[in-house]
MIKE-564332 format. One record per residue: residue number from 1; residue in three letters; x, y, z of N, C-alpha, C, O in turn. Coordinates in steps of 0.02 Angstrom, whole numbers, plus 50000, padded with zeros to 5 digits. Layout:
// residues N
+-------+-------+-------+-------+-------+-------+-------+-------+-------+-------+-------+-------+-------+-------+
: torza : koldo :  n.px :  n.py :  n.pz : ca.px : ca.py : ca.pz :  c.px :  c.py :  c.pz :  o.px :  o.py :  o.pz :
+-------+-------+-------+-------+-------+-------+-------+-------+-------+-------+-------+-------+-------+-------+
:   NUM :   ALA :     X :     Y :     Z :     X :     Y :     Z :     X :     Y :     Z :     X :     Y :     Z :
...
+-------+-------+-------+-------+-------+-------+-------+-------+-------+-------+-------+-------+-------+-------+
END
This chain:
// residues 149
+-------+-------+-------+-------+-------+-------+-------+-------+-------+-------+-------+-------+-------+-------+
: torza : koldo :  n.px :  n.py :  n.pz : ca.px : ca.py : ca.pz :  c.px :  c.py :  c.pz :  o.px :  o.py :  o.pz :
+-------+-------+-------+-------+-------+-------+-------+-------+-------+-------+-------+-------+-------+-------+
:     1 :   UNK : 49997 : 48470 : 49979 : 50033 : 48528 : 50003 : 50000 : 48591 : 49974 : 49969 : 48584 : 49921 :
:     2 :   UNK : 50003 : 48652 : 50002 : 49962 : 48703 : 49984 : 50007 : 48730 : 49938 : 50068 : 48723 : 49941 :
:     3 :   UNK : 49972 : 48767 : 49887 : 50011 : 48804 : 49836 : 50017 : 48873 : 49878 : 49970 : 48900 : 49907 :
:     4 :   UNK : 50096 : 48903 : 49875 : 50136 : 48968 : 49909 : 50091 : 49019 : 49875 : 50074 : 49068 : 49908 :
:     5 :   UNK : 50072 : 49012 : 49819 : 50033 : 49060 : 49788 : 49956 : 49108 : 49829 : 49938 : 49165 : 49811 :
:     6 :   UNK : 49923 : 49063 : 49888 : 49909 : 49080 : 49932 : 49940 : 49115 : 49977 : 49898 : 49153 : 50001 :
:     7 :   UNK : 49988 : 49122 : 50000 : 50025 : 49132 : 50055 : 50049 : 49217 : 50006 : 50067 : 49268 : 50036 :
:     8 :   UNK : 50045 : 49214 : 49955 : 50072 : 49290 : 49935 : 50027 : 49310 : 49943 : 50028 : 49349 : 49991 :
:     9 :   UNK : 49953 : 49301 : 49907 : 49895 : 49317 : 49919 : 49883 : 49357 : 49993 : 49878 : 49417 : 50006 :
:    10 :   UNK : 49880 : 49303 : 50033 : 49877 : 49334 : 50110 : 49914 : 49380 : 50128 : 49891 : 49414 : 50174 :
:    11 :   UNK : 49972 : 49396 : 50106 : 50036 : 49438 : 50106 : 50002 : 49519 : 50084 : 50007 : 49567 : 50122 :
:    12 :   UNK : 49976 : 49521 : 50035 : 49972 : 49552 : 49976 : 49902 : 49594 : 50017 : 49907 : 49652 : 50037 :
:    13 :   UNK : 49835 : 49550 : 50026 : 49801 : 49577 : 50075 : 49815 : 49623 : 50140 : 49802 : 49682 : 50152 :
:    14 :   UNK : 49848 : 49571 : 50177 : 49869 : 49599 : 50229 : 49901 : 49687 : 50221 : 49876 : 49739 : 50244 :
:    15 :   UNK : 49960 : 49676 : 50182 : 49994 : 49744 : 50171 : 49945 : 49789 : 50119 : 49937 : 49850 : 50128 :
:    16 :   UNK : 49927 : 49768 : 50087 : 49865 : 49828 : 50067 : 49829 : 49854 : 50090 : 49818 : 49913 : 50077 :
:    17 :   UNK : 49797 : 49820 : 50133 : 49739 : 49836 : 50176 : 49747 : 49876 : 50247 : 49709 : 49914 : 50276 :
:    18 :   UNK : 49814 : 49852 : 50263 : 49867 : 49895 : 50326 : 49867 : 49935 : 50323 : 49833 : 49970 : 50359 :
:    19 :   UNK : 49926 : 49974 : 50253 : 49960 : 50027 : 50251 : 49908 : 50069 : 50217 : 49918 : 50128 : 50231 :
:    20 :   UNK : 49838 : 50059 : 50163 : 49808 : 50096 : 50150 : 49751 : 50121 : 50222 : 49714 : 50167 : 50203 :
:    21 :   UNK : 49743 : 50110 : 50262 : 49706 : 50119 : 50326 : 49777 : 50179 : 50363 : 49761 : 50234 : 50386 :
:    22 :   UNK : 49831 : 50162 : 50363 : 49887 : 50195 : 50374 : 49873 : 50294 : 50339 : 49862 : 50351 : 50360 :
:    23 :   UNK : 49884 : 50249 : 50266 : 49883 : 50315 : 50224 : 49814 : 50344 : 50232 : 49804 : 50402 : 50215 :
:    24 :   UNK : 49774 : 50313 : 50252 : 49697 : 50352 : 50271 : 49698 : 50418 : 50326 : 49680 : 50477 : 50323 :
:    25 :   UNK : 49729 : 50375 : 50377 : 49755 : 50413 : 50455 : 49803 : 50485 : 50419 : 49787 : 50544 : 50415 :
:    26 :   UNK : 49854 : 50453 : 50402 : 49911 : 50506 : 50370 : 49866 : 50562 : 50331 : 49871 : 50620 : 50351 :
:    27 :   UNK : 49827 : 50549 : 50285 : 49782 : 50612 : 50237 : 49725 : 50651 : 50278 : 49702 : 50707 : 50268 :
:    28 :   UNK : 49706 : 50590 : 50341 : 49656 : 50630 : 50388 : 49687 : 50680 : 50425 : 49658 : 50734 : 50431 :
:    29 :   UNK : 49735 : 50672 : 50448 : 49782 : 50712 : 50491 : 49797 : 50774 : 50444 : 49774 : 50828 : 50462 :
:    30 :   UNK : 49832 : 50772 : 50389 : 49855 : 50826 : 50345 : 49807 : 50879 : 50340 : 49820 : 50939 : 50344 :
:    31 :   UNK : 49725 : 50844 : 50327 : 49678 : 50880 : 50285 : 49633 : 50917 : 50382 : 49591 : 50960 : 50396 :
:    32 :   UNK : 49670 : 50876 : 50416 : 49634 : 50924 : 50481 : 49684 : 50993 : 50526 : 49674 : 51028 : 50575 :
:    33 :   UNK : 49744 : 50984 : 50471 : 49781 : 51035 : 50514 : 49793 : 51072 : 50441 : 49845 : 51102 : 50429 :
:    34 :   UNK : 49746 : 51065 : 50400 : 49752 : 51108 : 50330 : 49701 : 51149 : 50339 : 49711 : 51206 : 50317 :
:    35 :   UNK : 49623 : 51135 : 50377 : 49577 : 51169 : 50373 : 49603 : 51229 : 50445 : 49598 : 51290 : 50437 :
:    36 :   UNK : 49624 : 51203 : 50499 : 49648 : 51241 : 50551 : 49697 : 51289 : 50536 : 49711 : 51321 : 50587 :
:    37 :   UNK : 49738 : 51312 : 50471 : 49791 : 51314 : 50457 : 49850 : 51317 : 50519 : 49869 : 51367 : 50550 :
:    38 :   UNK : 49869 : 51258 : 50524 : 49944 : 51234 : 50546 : 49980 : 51190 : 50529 : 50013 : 51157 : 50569 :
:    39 :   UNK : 49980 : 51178 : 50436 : 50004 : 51138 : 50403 : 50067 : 51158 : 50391 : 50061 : 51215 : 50368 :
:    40 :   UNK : 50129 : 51144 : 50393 : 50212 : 51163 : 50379 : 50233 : 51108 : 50377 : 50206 : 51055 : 50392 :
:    41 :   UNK : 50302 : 51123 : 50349 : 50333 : 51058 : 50337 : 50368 : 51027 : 50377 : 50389 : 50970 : 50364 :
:    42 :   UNK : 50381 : 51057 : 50429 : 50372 : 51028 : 50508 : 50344 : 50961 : 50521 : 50367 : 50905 : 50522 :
:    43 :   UNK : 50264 : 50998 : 50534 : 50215 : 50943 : 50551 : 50206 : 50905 : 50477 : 50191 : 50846 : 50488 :
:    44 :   UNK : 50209 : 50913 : 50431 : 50189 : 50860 : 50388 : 50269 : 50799 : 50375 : 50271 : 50745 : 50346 :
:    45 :   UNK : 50314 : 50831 : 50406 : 50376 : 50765 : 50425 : 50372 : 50739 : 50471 : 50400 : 50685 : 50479 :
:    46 :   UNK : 50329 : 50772 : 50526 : 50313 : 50715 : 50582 : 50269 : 50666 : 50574 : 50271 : 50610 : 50600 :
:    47 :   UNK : 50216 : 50696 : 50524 : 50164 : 50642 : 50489 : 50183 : 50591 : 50452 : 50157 : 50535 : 50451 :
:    48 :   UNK : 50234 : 50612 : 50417 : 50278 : 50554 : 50380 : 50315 : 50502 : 50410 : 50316 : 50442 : 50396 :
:    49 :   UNK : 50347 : 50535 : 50457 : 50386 : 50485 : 50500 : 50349 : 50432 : 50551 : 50380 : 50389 : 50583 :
:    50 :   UNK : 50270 : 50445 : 50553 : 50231 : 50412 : 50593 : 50217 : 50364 : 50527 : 50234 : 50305 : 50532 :
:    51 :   UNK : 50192 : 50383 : 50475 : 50162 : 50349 : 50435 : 50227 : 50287 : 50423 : 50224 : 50226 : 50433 :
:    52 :   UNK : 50268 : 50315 : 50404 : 50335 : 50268 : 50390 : 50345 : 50201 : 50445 : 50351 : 50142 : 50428 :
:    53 :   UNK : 50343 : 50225 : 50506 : 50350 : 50178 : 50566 : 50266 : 50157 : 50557 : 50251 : 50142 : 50614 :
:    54 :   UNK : 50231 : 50152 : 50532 : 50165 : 50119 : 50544 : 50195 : 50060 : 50466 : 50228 : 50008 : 50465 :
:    55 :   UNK : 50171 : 50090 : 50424 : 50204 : 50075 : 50358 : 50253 : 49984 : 50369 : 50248 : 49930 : 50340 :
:    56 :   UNK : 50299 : 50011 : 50428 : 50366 : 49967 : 50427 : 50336 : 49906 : 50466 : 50353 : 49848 : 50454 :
:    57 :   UNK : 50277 : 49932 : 50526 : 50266 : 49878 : 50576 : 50216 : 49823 : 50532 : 50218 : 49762 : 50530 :
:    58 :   UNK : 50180 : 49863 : 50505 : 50112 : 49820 : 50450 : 50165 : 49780 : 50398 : 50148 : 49720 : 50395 :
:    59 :   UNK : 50202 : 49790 : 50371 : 50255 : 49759 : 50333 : 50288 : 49695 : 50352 : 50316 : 49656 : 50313 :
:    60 :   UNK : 50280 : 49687 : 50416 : 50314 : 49649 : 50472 : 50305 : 49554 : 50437 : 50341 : 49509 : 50414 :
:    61 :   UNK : 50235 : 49567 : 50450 : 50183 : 49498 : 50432 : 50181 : 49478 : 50366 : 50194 : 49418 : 50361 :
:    62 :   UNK : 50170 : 49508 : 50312 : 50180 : 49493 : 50269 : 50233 : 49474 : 50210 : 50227 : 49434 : 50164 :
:    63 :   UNK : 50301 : 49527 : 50232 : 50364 : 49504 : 50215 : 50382 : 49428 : 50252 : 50421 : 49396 : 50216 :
:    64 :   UNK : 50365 : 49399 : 50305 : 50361 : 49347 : 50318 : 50329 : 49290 : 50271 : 50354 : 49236 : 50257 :
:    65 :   UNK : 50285 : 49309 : 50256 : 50231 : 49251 : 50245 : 50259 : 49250 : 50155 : 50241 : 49199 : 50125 :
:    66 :   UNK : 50313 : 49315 : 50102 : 50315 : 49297 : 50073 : 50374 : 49253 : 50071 : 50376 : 49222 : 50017 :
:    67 :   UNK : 50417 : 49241 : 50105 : 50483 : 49226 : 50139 : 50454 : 49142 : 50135 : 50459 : 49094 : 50097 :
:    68 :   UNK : 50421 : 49160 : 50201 : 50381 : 49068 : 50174 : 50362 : 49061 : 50132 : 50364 : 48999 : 50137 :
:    69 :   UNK : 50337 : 49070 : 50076 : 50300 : 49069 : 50012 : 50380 : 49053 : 49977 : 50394 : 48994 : 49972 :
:    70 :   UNK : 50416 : 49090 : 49961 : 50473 : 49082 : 49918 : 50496 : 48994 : 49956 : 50507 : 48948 : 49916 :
:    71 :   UNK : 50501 : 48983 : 50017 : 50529 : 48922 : 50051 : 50507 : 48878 : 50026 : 50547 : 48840 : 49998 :
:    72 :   UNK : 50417 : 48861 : 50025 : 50374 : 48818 : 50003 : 50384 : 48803 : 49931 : 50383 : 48745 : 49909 :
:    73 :   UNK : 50395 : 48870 : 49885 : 50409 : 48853 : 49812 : 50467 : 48810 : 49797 : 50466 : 48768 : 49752 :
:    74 :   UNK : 50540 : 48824 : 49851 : 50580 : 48799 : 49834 : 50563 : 48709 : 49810 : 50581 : 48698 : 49752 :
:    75 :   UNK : 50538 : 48660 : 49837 : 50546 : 48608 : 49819 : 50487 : 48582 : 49750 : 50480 : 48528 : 49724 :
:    76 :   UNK : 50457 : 48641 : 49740 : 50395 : 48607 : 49716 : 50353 : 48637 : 49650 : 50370 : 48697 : 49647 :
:    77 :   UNK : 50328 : 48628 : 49620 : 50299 : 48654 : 49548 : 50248 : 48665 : 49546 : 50209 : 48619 : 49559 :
:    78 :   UNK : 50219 : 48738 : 49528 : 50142 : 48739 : 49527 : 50141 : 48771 : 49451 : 50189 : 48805 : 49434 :
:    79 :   UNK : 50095 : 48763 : 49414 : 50049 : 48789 : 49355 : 50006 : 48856 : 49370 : 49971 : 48880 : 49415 :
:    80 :   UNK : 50020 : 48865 : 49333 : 50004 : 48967 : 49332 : 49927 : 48928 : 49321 : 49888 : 48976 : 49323 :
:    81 :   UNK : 49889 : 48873 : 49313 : 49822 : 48875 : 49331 : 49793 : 48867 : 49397 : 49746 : 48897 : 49424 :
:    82 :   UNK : 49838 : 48813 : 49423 : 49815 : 48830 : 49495 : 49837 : 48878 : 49531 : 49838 : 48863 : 49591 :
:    83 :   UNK : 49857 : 48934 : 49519 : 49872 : 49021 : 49538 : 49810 : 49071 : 49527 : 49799 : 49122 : 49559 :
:    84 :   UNK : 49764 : 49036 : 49459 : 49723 : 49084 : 49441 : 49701 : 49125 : 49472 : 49705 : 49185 : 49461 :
:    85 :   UNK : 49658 : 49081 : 49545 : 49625 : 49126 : 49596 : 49650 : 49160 : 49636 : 49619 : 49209 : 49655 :
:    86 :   UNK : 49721 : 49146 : 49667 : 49747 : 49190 : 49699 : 49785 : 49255 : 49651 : 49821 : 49299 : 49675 :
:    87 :   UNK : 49769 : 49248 : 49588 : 49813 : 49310 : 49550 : 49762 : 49353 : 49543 : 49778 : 49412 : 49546 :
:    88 :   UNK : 49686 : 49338 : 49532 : 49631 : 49360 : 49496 : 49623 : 49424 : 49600 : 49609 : 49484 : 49609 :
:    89 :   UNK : 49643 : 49366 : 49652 : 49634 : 49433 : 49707 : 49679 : 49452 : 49728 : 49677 : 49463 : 49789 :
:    90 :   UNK : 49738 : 49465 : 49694 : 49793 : 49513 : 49702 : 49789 : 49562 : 49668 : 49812 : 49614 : 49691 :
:    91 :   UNK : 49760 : 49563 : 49608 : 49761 : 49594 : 49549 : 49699 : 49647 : 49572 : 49706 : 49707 : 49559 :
:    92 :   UNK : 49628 : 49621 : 49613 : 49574 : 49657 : 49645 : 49588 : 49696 : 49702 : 49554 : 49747 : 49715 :
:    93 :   UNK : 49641 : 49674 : 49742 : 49687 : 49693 : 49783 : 49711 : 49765 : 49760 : 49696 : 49821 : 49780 :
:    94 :   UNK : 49753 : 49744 : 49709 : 49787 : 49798 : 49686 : 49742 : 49883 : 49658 : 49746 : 49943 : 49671 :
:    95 :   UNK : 49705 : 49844 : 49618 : 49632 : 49899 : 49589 : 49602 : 49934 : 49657 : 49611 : 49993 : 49671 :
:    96 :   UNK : 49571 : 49897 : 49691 : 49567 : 49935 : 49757 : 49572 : 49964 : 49786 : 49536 : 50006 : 49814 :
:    97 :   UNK : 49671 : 49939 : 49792 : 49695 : 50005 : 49832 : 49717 : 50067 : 49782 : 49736 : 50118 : 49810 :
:    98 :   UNK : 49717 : 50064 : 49714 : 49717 : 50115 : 49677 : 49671 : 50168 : 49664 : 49674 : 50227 : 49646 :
:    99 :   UNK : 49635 : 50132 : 49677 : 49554 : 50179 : 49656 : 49534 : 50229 : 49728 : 49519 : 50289 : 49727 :
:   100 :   UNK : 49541 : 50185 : 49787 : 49539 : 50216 : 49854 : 49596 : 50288 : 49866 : 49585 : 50342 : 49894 :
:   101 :   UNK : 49670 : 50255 : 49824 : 49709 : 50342 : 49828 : 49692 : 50374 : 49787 : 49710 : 50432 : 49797 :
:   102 :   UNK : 49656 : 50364 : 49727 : 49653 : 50428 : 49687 : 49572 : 50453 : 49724 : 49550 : 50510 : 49716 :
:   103 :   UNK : 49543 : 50407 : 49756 : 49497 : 50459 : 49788 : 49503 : 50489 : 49845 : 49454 : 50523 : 49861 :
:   104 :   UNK : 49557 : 50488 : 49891 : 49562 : 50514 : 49942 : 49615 : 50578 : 49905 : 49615 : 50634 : 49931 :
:   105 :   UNK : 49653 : 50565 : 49853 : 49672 : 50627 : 49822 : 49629 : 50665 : 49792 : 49644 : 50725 : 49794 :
:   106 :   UNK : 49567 : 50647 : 49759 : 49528 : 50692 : 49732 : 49497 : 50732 : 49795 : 49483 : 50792 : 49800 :
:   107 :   UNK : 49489 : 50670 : 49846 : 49464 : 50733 : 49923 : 49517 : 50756 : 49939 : 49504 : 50773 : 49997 :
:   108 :   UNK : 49570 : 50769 : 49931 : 49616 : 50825 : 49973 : 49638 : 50865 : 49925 : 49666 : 50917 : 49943 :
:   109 :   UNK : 49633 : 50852 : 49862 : 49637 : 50913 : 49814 : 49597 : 50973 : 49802 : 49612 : 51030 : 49786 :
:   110 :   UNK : 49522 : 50933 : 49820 : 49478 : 50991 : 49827 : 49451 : 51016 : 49888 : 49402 : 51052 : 49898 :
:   111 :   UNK : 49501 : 50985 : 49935 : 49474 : 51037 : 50004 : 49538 : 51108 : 49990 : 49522 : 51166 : 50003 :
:   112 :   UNK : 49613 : 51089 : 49961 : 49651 : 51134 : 49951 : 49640 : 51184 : 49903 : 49675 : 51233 : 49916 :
:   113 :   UNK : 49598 : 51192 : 49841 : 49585 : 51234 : 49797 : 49574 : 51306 : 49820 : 49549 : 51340 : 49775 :
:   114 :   UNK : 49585 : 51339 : 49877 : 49597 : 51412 : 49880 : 49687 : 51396 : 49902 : 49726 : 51440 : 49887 :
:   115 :   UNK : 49705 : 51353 : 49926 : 49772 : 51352 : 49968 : 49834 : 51378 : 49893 : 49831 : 51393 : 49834 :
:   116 :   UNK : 49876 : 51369 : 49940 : 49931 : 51395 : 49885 : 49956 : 51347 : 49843 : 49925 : 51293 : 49848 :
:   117 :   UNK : 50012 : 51349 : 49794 : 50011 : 51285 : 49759 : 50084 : 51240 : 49804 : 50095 : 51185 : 49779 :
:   118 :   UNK : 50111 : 51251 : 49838 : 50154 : 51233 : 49865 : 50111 : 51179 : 49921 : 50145 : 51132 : 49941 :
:   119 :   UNK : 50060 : 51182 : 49940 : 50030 : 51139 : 49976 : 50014 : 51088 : 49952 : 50027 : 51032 : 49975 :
:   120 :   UNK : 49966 : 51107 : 49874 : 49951 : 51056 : 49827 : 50026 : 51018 : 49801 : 50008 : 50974 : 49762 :
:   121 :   UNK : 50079 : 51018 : 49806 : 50156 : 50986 : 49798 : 50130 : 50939 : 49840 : 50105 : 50885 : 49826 :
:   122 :   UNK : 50143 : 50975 : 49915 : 50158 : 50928 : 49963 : 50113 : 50855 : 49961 : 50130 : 50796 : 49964 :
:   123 :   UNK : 50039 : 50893 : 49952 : 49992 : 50829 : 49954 : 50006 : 50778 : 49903 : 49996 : 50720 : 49919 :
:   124 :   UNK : 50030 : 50793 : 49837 : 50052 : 50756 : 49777 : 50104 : 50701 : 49793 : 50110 : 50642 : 49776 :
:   125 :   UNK : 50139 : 50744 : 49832 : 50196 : 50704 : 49847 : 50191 : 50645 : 49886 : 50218 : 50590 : 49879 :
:   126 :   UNK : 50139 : 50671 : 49941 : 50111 : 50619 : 50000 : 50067 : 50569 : 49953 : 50061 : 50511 : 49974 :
:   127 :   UNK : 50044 : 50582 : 49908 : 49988 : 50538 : 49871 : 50016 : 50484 : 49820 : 49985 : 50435 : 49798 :
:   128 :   UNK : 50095 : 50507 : 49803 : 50160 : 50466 : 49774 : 50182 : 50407 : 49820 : 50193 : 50347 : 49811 :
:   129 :   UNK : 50186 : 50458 : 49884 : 50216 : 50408 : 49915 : 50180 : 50364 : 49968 : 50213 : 50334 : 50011 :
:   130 :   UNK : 50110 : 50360 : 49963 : 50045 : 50325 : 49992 : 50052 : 50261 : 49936 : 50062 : 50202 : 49949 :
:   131 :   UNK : 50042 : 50297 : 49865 : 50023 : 50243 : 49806 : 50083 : 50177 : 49809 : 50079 : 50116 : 49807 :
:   132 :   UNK : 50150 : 50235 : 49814 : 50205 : 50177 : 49806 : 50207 : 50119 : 49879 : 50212 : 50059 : 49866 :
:   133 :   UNK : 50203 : 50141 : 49948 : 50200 : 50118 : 50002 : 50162 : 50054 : 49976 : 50191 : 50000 : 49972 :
:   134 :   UNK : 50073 : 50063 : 49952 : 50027 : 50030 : 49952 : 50033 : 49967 : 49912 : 50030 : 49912 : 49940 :
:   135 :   UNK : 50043 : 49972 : 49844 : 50051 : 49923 : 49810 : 50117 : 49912 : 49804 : 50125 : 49925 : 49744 :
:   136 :   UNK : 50181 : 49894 : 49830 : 50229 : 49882 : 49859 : 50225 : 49794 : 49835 : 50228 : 49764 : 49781 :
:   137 :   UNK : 50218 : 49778 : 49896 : 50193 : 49720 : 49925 : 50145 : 49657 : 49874 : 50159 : 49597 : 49869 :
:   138 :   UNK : 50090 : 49692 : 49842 : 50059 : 49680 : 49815 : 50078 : 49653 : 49742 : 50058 : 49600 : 49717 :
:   139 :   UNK : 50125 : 49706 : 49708 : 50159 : 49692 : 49656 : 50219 : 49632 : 49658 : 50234 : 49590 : 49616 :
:   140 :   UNK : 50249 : 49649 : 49734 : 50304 : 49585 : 49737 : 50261 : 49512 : 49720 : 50266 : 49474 : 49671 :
:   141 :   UNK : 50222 : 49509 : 49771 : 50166 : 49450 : 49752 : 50147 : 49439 : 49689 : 50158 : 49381 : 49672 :
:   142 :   UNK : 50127 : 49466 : 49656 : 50094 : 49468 : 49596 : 50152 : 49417 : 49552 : 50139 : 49365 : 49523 :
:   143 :   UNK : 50233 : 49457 : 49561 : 50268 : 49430 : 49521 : 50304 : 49361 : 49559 : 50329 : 49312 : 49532 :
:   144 :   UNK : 50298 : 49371 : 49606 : 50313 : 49278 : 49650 : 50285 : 49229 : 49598 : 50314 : 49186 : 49565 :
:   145 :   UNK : 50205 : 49251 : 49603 : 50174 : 49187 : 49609 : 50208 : 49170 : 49518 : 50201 : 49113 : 49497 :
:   146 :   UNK : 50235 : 49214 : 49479 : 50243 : 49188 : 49403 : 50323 : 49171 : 49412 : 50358 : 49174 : 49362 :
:   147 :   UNK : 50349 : 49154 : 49470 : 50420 : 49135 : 49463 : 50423 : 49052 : 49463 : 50381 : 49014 : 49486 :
:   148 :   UNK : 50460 : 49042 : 49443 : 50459 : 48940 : 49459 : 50537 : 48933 : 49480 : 50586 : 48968 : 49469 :
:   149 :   UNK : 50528 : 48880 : 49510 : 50593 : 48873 : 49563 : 50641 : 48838 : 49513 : 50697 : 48823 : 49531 :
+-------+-------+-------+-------+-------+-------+-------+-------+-------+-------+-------+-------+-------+-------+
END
């Protein structure tokens, strides 16, 4: 029988790799109606609310698969050694998508450096709530695979 510990893994991928392609779109959009100036908080809640419904649909597949993962654990016992490999790429997973927002924040911080500081908020805020969206998912996994039934 396969160890569930995979199945977060895939989980964990999936939603990382989704919603940060998501939050890519969301910062491209911001940083192209920042250079045009027609950035307000208008349009940057419509950006949100797109990102959110993208966010929810990419979420879809993988809240599944950890659902099965928790099912599969129910009858059965695995050793945090045969987890190694799937923890060692959740954990690369995770670094990944960390390193990717603080560089798409370091690019939208310094396209804003004449803007006002109320812009630089907004982007902070969006870059809070990119990071938290992102590793979400990733972290649930992480702590699955150390639960025992």
């Amino acid at each position: 029988m396969m160890n569930p510990a995979w199945l977060f893994t895939l989980a964990s991928i999936i939603a990382a790799f989704g919603i940060l392609n998501s939050f890519k779109k969301l910062m491209a959009e911001i940083q192209n109606q920042l250079e045009n100036d027609e950035l307000n908080t208008n349009t940057i809640q419509k950006h949100q609310t797109k990102y959110f419904i993208r966010v929810a649909i990419t979420e879809i597949i993988p809240i599944g698969l950890i659902i099965v993962g928790f099912i599969m654990k129910e009858g059965t016992s695995y050793s945090v050694i045969d987890s190694i490999i799937p923890l060692i790429i959740i954990i690369g997973v995770l670094l990944f998508s960390l390193a990717n927002v603080l560089l798409i924040r370091n690019d939208s911080l310094a396209s804003v450096k004449e803007k006002a500081s109320d812009v630089k908020g907004y982007i902070n805020n969006l870059i809070f709530v990119g990071l938290a969206t992102i590793v979400g998912i990733p972290i649930i996994s992480l702590v699955s695979v150390f639960l025992n039934p």
